[in-house]
Each structure stands twice: as structure tokens, then as C-alpha cells.
VOPAGU-2260 file (C-alpha; in pm, 1 decimal, decimal comma):
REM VOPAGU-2260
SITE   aa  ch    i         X         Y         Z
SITE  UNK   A    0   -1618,7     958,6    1398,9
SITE  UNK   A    1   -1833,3     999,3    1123,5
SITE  UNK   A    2   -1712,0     818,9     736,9
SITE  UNK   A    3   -1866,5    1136,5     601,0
SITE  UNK   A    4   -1614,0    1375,4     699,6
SITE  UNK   A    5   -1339,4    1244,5     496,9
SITE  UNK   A    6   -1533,9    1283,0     199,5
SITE  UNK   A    7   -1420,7    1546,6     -64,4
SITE  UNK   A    8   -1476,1    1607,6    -436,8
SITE  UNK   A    9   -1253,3    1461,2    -672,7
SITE  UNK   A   10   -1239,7    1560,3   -1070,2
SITE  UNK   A   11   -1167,1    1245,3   -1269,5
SITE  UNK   A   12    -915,2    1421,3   -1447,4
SITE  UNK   A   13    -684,2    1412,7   -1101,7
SITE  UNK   A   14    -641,5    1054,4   -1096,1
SITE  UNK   A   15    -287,5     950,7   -1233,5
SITE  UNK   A   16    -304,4     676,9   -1491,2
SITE  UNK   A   17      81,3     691,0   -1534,9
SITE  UNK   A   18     405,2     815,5   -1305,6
SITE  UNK   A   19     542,8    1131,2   -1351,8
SITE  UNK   A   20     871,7    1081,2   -1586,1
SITE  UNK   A   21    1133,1    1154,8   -1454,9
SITE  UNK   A   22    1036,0    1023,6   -1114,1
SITE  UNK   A   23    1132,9    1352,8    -904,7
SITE  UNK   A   24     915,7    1537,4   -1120,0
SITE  UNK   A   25     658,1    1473,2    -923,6
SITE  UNK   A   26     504,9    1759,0    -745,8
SITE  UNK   A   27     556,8    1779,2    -335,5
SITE  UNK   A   28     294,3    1980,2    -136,4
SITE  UNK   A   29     465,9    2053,8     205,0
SITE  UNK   A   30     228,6    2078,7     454,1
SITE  UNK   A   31     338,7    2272,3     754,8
SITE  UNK   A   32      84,2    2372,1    1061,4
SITE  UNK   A   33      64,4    2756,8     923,2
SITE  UNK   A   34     168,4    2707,4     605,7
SITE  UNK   A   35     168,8    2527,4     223,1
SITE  UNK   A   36     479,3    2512,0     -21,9
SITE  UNK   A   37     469,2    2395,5    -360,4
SITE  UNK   A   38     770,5    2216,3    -455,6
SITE  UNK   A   39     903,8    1910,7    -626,9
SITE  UNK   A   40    1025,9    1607,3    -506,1
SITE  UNK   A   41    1313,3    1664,0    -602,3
SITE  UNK   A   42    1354,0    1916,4    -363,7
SITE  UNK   A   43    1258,0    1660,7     -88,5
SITE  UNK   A   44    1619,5    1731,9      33,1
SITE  UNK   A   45    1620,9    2089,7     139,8
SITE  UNK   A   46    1319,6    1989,5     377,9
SITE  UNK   A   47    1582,7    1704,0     596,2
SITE  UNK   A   48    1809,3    1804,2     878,6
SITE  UNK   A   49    2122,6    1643,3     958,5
SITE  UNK   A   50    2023,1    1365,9    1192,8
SITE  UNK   A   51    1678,1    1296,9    1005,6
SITE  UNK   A   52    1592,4     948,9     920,7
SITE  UNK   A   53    1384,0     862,8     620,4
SITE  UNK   A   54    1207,1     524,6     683,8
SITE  UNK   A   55    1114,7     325,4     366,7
SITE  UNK   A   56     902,4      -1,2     314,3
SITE  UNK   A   57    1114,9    -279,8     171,7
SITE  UNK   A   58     805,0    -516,5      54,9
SITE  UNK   A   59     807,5    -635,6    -302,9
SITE  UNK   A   60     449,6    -640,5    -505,6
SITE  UNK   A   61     375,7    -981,1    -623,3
SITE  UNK   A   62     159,7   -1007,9    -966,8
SITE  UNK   A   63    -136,8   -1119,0    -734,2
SITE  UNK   A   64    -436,7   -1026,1    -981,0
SITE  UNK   A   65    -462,0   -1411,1   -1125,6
SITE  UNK   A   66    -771,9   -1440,5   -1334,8
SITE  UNK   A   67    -931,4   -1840,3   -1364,5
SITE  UNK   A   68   -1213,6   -1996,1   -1459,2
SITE  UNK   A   69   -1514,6   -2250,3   -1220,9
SITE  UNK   A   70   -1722,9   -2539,1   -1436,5
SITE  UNK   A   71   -2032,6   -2689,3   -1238,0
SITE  UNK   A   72   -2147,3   -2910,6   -1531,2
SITE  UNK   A   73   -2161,7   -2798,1   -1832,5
SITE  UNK   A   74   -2174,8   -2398,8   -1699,4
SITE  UNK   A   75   -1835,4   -2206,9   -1707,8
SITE  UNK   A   76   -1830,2   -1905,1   -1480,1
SITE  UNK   A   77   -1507,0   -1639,9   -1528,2
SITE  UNK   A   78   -1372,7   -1559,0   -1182,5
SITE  UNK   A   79   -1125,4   -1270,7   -1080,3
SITE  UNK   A   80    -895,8   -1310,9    -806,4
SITE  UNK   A   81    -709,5   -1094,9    -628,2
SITE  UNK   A   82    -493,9   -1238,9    -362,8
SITE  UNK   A   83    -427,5   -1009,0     -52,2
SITE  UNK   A   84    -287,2   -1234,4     254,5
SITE  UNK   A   85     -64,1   -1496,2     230,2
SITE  UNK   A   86    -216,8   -1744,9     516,4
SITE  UNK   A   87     100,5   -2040,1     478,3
SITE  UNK   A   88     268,4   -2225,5     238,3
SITE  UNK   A   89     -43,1   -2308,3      18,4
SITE  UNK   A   90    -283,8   -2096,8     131,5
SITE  UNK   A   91    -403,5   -1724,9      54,5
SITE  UNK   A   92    -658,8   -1510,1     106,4
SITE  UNK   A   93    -840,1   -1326,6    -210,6
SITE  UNK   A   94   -1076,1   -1106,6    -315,1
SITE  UNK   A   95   -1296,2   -1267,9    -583,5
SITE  UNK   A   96   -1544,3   -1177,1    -817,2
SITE  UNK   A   97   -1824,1   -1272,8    -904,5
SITE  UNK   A   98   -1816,1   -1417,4    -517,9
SITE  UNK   A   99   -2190,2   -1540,8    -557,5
SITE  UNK   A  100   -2079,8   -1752,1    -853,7
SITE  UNK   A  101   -1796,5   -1970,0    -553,8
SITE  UNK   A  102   -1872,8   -2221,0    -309,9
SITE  UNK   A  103   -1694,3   -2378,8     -50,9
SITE  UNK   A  104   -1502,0   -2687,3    -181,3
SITE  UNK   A  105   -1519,0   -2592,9    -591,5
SITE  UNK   A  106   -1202,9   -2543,0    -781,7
SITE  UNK   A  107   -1127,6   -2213,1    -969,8
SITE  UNK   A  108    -884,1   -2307,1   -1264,6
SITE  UNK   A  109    -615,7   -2033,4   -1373,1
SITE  UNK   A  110    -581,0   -2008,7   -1772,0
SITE  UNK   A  111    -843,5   -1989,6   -2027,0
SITE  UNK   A  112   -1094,0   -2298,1   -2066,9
SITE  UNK   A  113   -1052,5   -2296,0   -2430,6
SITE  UNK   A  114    -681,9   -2394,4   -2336,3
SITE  UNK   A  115    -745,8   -2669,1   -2177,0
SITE  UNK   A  116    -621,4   -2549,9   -1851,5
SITE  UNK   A  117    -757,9   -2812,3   -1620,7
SITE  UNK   A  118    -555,5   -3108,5   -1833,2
SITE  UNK   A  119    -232,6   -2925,5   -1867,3
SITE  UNK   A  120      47,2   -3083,3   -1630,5
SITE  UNK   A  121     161,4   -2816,2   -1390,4
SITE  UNK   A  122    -169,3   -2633,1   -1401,1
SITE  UNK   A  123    -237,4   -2389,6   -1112,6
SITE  UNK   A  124    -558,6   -2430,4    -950,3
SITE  UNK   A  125    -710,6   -2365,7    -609,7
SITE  UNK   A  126    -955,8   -2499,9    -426,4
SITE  UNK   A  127   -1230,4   -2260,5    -225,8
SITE  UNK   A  128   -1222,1   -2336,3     167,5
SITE  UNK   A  129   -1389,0   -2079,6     281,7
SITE  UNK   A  130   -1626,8   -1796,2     135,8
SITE  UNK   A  131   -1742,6   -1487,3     294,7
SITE  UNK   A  132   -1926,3   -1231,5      88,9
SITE  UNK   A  133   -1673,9   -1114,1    -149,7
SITE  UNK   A  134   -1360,2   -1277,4     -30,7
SITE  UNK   A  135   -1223,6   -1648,0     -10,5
SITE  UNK   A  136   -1014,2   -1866,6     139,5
SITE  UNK   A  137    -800,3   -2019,9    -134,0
SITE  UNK   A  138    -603,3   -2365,0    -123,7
SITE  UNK   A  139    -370,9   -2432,9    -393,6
SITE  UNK   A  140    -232,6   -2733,6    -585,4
SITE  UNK   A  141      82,9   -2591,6    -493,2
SITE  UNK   A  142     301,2   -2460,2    -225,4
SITE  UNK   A  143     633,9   -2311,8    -135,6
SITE  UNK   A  144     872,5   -2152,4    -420,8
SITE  UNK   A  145     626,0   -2338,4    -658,2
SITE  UNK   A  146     331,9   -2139,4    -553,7
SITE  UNK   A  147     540,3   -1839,9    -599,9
SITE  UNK   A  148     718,3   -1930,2    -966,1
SITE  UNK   A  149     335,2   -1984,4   -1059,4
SITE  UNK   A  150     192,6   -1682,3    -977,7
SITE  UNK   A  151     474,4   -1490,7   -1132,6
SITE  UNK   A  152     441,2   -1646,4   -1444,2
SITE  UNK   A  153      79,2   -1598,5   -1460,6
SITE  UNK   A  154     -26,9   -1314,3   -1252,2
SITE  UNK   A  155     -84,9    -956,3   -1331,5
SITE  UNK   A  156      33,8    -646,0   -1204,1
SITE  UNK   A  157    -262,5    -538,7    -920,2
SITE  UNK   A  158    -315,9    -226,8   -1039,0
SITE  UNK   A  159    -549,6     -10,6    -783,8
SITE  UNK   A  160    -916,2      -3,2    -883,9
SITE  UNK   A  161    -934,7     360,4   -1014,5
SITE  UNK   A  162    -633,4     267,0   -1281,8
SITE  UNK   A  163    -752,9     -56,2   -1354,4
SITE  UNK   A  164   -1093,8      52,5   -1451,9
SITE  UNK   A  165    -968,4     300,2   -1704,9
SITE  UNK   A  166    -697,9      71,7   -1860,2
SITE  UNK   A  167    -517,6    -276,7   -1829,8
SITE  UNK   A  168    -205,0    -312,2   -1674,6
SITE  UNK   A  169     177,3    -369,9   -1917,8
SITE  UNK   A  170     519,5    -405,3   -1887,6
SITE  UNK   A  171     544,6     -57,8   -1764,2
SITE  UNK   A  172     397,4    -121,4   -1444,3
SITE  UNK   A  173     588,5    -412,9   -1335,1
SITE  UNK   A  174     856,5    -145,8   -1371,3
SITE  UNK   A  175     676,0     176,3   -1244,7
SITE  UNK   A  176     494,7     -12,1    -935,0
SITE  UNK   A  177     782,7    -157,7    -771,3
SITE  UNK   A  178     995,6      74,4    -546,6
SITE  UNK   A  179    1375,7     117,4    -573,0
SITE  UNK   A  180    1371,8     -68,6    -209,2
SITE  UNK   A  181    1189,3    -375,0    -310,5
SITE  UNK   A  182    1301,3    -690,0    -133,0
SITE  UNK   A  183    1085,1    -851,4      93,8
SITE  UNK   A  184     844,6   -1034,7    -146,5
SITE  UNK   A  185     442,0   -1042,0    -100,7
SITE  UNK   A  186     312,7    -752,5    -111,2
SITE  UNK   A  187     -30,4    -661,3    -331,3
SITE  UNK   A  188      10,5    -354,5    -343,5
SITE  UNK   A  189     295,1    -113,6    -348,8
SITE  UNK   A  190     393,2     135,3     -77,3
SITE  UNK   A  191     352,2     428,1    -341,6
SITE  UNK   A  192     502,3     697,9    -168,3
SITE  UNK   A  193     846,0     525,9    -255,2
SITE  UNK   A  194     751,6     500,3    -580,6
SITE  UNK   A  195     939,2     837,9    -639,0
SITE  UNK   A  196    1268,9     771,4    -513,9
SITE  UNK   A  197    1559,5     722,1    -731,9
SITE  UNK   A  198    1918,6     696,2    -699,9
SITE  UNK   A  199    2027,8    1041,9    -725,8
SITE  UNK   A  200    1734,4    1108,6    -474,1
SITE  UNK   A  201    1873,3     910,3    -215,2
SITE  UNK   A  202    2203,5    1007,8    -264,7
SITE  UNK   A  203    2105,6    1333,5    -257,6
SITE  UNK   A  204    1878,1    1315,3      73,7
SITE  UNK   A  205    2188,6    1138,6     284,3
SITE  UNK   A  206    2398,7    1442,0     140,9
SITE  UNK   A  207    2162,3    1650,7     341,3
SITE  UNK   A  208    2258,3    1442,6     643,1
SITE  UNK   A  209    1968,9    1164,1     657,9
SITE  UNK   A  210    1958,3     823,2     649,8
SITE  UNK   A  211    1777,0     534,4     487,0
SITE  UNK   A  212    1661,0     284,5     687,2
SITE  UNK   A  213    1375,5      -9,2     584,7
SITE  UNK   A  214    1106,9    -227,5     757,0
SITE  UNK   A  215     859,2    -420,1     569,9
SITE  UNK   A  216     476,7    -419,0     594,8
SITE  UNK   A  217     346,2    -647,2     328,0
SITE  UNK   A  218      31,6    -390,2     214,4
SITE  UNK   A  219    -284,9    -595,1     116,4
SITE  UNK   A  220    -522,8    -521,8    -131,2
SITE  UNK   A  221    -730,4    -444,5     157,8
SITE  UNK   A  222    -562,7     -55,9     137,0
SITE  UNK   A  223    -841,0       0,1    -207,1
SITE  UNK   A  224   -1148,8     -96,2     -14,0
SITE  UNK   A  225   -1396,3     168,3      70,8
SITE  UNK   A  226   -1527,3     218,2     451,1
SITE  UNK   A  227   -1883,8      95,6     403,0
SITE  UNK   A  228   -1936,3     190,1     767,4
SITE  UNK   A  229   -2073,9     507,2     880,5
SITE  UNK   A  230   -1902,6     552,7    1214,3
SITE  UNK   A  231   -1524,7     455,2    1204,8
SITE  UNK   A  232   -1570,8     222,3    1543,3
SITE  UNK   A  233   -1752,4      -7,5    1306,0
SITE  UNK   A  234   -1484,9     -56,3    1068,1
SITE  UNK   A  235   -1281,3    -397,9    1069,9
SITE  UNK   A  236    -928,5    -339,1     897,8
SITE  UNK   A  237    -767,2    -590,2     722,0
SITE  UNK   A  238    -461,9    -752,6     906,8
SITE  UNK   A  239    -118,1    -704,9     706,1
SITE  UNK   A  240     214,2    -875,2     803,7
SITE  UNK   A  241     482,3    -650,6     925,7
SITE  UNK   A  242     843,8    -643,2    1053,9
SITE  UNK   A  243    1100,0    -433,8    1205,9
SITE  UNK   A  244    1454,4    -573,7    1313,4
SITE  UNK   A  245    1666,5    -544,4    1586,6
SITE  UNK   A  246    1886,9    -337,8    1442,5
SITE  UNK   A  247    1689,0    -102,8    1272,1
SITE  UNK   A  248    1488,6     -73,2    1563,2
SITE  UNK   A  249    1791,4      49,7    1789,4
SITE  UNK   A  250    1933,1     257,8    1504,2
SITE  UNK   A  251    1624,5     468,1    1503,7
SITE  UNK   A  252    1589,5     503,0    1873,5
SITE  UNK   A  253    1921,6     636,6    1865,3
SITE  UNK   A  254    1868,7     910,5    1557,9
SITE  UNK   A  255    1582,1    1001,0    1786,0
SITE  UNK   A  256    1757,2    1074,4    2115,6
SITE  UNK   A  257    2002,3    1270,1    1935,3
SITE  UNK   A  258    1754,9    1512,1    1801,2
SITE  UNK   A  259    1666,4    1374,1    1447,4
SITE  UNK   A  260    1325,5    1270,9    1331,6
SITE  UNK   A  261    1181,4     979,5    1184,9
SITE  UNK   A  262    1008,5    1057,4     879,2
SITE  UNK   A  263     832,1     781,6     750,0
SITE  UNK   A  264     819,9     721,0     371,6
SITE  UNK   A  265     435,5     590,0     307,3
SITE  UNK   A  266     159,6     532,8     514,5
SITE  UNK   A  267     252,6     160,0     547,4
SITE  UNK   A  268     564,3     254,4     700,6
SITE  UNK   A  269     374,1     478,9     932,8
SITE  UNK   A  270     169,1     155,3    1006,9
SITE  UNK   A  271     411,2     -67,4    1121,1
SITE  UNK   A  272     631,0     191,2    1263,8
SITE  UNK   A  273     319,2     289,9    1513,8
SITE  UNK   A  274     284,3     -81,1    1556,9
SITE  UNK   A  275     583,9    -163,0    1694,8
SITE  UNK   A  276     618,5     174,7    1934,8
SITE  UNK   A  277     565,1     129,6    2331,4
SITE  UNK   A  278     352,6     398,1    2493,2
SITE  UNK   A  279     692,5     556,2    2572,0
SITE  UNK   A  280     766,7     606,7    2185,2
SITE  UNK   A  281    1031,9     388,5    2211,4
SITE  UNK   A  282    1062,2     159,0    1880,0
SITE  UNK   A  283    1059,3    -219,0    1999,0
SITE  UNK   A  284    1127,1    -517,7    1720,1
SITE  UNK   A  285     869,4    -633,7    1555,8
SITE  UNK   A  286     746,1    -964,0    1352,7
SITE  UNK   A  287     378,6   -1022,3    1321,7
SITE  UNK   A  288      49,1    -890,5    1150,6
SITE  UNK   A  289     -49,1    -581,1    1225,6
SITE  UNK   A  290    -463,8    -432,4    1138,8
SITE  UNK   A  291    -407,2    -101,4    1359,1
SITE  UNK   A  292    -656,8     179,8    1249,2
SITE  UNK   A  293    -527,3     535,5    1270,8
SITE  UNK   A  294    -813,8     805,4    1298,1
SITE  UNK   A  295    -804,1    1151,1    1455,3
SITE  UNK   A  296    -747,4    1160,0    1851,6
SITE  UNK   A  297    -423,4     865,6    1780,8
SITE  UNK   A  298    -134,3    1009,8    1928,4
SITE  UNK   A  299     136,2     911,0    1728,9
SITE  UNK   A  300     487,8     775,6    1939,4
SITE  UNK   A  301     747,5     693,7    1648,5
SITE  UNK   A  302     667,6     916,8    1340,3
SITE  UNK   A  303     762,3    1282,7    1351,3
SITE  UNK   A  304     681,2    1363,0     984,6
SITE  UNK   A  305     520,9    1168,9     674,6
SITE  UNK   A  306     565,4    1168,8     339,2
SITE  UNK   A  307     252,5    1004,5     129,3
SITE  UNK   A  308      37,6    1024,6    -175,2
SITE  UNK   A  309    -265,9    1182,5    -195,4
SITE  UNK   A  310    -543,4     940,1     -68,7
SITE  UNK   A  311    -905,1     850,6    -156,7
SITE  UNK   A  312   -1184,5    1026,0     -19,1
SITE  UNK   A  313   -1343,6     795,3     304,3
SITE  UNK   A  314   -1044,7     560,4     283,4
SITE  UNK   A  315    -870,5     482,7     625,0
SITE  UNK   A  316    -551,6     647,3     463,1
SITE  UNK   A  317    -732,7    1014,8     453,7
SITE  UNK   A  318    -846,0     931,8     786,1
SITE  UNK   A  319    -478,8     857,9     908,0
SITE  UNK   A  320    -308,3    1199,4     720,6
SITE  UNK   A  321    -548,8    1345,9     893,3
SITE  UNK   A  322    -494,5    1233,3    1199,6
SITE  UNK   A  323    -148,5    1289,8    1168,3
SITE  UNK   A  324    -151,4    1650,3    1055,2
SITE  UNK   A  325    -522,5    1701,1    1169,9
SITE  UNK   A  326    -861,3    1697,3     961,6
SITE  UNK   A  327    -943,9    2058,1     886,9
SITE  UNK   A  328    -583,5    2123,3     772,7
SITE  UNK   A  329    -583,4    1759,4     566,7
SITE  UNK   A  330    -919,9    1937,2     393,9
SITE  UNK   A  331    -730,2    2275,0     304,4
SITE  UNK   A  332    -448,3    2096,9     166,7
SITE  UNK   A  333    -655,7    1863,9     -61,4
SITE  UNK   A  334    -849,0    2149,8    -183,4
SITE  UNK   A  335    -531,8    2364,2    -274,5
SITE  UNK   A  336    -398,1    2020,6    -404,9
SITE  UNK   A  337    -724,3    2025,7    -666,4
SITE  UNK   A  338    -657,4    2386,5    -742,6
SITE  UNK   A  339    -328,7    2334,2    -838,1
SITE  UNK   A  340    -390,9    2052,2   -1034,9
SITE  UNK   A  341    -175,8    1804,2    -831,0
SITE  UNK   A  342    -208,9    1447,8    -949,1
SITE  UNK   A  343    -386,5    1182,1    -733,3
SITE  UNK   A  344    -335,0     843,3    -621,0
SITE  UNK   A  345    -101,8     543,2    -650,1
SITE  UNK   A  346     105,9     700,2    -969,3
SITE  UNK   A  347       1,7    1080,9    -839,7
SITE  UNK   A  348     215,7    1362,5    -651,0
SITE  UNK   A  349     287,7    1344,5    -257,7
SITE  UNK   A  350     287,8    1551,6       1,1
SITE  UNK   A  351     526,3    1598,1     288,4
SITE  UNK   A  352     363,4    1645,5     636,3
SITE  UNK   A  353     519,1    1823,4     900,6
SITE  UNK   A  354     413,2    1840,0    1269,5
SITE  UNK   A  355     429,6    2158,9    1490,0
């Protein structure tokens, strides 16, 4: 299909710098196939039936924006990284800017070079493997736990592009962009649509007779880029590891067969629920990366409704809301969204999407 269709106006002024406080505050747009509702999410509750099963993404955000410093002689060059996929122990894939200032087999040194970063003992550095345009194969000094006490000591919070732009991350958002279900650590980005559940909302949506249950996709930074294509068929998504247990698996197989849906809390957990369906709709176990690319014409085997965010316009997440609840009904809701001043993005309102 064509990237242009997905496109839509957006006023600056839409874009959420900041969560809503309190958390269930947020505005909810249900989407029905005849109908919209305004509501809260708060009221997320009177939309479940006994039986439903909300599905939640367990990954943890990691503080993967690291920002380091290249010398070739006497020149120092600033570089930007944001990490995305973990490859091993040692290894990760990045984002990196300025890419045309890397080569293949230089070092990019985290900390400031008026601190003497490259002498101090336990320095984190990385060495470039592998460049491609504006991404990297890094290699780092260290590995394991190590790796990971490093970058939490020295990373930042990767806020999304349209935030970051207008402000630098704080404390606050290693608070407000972590979910309550965090757990599964490596993620660089957060599944945002659980960014509005609290304690009294879960509490609150199993009164109404649903369940929680989690699986993991570890979201990549990959989510923010733009489709520079111009036909969908030549877009390459980026791969993100994903998992679903045993257990899980049967437990929603079961809600299903006895008449309850599987509403899936984020787009991610859309993704790796879709993933791990056979063409009967049955949910298998899952462990593995997953790049699947949901336009309109997917028919969807596992999810039955979706809560999400409001996406950017051409992003591969429009393109999968709308074909979930279909495009020309995706359009109408994001233009009564505007109207109604709804909030937008990774700290913005959601909307609930429900199926005929």
C-alpha cells in the first residue's frame, strides 16, 4: 500500500511532553465499528466482560541513550548512541549520530573528554564492527551484568524523538516511562499503552472479571523511525526479541474457548501475540525475535481488541491500528481525537479498539 495514506495532520500542541497525573486521567477514545465514546481510562473497566483477558508487556526500558566521544588525532567528534538490539553478551546494536563521523574498527568513548574518560579504570567504551548508514554494530569493553551496571549508571532515559527534541529527559521519566509490569530487562523503549495502569486500575479491571496476564517483547528504538519507503512492501522492520511461556500460552487459549477475549495492552503485545499464533488462532509458546509487519489485509488470529496510544502519522504502528480496526475508521477517529484535543504519543491518551 501506499506510505501516503497514513499520513494526517498533527498540531504541535498534541504531542504530550509529560503523563497525565493521576495516571487514569488519561483520556480513552473507544473505538467501536459504528460508534466513538469519550471516556477515561479509568473507566477502562466498564468496557471488560467476565472472562476477558488483558495482555500486558512485561519488558523493562534500559537507559540505552549513552552519549561518548571518537578522537582520530588530534580531532574529537561528539557521538550519540542509542542502543536498540542487544546482539550477546557484549554486543549491541545502535543508532548513532553523526554516523558519517564512525568507521569500522574506531572506539567511541562514553564520558566527556575533558574528564579524561579514556584513562579512567572501568571506563565504558565500544568498539565499531560494523557501520551501515546510520546504525552500528557496537562491541564493548564489557559484557554480562557489567555491561548492564554500566549502562545504568551512565545511560539516559530514551525518550522518543518528538519529546526529546523539545526537552531533556529527568528523574521523572525513569519513573513515568517504566510500566507497573516491568520485569524483563532490555527494552529501549517502553510499551506505552501500559504506561497508564496503576494499582487500583488493575484491581479494579479483575473486579470486572478479567485477568492479567504478561509476555515480553523487548521494543527497539526501531518503533520511532519513519517509513522512508513509499510502498509498504519495501519496508524492512526492525527485528525485536519476544517471548510467550507455556503457561501463559495455554491460559489464554483457554479464556478464549470459553468465550473471553484477548485484549492486548500495546501494540508490542499485539506483536508478539500475532507472532506466536498458528493459522488456527491457536497461541503456541514462543522465544525468539520477531520483525512481523502488520498493514491492512492481516487477518489477525490471537487479538480480539487493542488498547494503544495514539501513533505517528506514516509509522508502521498507524498502519497496524489500522489494520486492526480498518483505515478509514483509524482516520475518523484521529480526526475526532484532534478535535477533542486528545493528547498524542508516548506520554498521550489511548484508545480502546473494538472489533465487530
Amino acid at each position: 500500500m501506499r506510505v501516503d495514506l497514513f499520513d494526517f495532520d498533527l498540531p504541535p500542541e498534541r504531542i504530550a511532553l509529560r503523563p497525565a497525573e493521576p495516571k487514569e486521567s488519561a483520556r480513552l477514545l473507544v473505538v467501536a465499528p459504528e460508534s466513538f465514546q469519550d471516556a477515561f481510562v479509568r473507566d477502562l473497566p466498564q468496557f471488560l466482560r467476565p472472562g476477558d483477558v488483558l495482555v500486558v508487556n512485561d519488558a523493562k526500558v534500559i537507559p540505552a541513550q549513552l552519549f561518548g566521544w571518537r578522537r582520530r588525532g588530534d580531532a574529537v567528534a561528539r557521538i550519540d548512541v542509542t542502543l536498540h538490539k542487544r546482539e550477546d553478551g557484549y554486543r549491541w546494536r545502535a543508532f548513532v549520530r553523526p554516523a558519517k563521523k564512525l568507521k569500522a574498527g574506531e572506539k567511541v568513548i562514553f564520558g566527556e573528554p575533558g574528564e579524561g574518560a579514556a584513562c579512567q579504570a572501568g571506563a565504558l567504551w565500544a568498539e565499531v564492527v560494523e557501520r551501515n548508514e546510520g546504525e552500528a554494530l557496537l562491541a564493548f569493553n564489557l559484557s554480562g551484568p557489567a555491561l548492564d551496571d554500566a549502562i545504568l549508571a551512565i545511560g539516559h532515559m530514551p525518550l522518543p524523538p518528538y519529546i526529546a527534541a523539545r526537552r531533556a529527559d529527568d528523574e521523572r521519566d525513569a519513573r513515568d516511562y517504566q510500566t507497573l509490569f516491568a520485569e524483563k530487562s532490555g527494552a529501549v523503549a517502553a510499551p506505552t499503552a501500559g504506561l497508564h495502569f496503576t494499582p487500583a486500575l488493575v484491581e479494579a479491571a479483575r473486579a470486572a472479571g478479567a485477568s492479567i496476564e504478561k509476555v515480553t517483547l523487548l521494543v527497539g528504538a526501531g518503533t520511532f523511525l519513519p517509513v522512508k519507503a513509499d510502498d509498504t512492501a519495501d519496508h524492512v522492520m526492525h527485528s525485536e526479541w519476544g517471548s510467550i511461556d507455556v503457561a501463559v500460552a495455554a491460559r489464554l487459549n483457554a479464556a478464549r474457548a470459553a468465550g473471553g477475549r484477548v485484549i492486548a495492552v500495546g501494540t508490542t503485545s499485539l506483536r508478539i501475540l500475532e507472532s506466536a499464533a498458528a493459522p488456527s488462532g491457536e497461541i503456541m509458546p514462543f522465544a525468539g525475535d520477531t520483525a512481523i509487519f502488520i498493514t491492512p489485509g492481516y487477518e489477525f488470529r490471537a487479538v480480539d481488541a487493542l488498547m494503544t496510544n495514539f501513533h505517528l502519522p506514516r509509522s508502521t504502528l498507524f498502519m497496524l491500528v489500522s489494520a486492526f480496526a480498518g483505515l478509514e475508521r483509524m482516520q475518523a477517529a484521529y480526526a475526532h481525537a484532534i478535535a477533542h484535543d486528545y493528547r498524542f504519543y508516548s506520554y498521550g491518551d489511548a484508545c480502546l479498539l473494538l472489533r465487530g
